[in-house]
N, C-alpha and C positions, 0 to 999 in steps of 0.2 A: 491501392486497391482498384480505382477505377481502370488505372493502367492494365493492371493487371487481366481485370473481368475482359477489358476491349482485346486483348492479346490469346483471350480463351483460355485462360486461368483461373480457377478457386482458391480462397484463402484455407490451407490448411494448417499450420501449426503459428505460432509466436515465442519467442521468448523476448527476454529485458531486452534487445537489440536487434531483433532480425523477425522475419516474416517471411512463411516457407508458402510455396504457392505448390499448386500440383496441375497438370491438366483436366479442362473441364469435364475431360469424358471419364480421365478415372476418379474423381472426385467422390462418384455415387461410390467406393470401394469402403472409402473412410467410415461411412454412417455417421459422417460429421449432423448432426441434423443443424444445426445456427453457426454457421460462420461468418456470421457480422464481427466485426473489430471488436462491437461494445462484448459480446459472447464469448470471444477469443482470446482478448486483453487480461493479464493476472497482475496485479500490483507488485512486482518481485521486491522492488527495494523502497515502498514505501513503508512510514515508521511516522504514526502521529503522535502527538507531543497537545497534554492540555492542562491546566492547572487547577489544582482544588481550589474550595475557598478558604482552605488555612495554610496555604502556601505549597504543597503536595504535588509533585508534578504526577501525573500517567501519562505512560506510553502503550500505546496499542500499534500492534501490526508485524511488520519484519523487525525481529529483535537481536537482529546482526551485524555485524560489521561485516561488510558483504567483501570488500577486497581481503580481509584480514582473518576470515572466518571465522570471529569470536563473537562468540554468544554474547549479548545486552541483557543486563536484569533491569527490574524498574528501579530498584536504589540505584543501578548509573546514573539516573538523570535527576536525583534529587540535587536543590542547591542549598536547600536552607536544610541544616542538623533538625532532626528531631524536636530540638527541646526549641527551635526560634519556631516550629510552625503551631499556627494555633489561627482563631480566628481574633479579627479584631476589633480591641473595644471601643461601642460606636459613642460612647464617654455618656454624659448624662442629656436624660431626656429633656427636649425644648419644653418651656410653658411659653 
């Protein structure tokens, strides 16, 4: 990017791999109004992953197999059957 701005370029577009500049004079064209990186940047292939407290996994985010273009449901990522999640017994209480 700093390259780019000293060369008299704007950042105009991003994707998951590339970063398209334009000249700084037609930039006003765009009505980009924030082309900062952080403004410009989209998550394409991130996929978070976290775990309940009864063993449950969720996933939030891109629910794809992005080379293979198959949809991800949240039962993909379960590891534990149904009937092993649960929460656990914290046995009997101390005196």
């Amino acid at each position: 990017m700093e390259l780019a701005k000293f060369k008299g370029y704007e950042l105009a577009a991003t994707t998951c791999a590339n970063a398209f500049f334009v000249l700084k004079e037609e930039f006003p064209k765009l009505s980009i109004s924030d082309n900062s990186i952080d403004a410009m940047y989209e998550e394409y292939m991130t996929t978070e992953i976290c775990q309940g407290f009864d063993g449950t996994i969720f996933a939030a985010g891109h629910m794809m197999l992005v080379w293979q273009a198959l949809p991800l449901a949240q039962e993909d990522f379960e590891v534990l059957p149904k009937a092993l999640r649960g929460y656990a017994d914290p046995g009997p209480p101390d005196n």
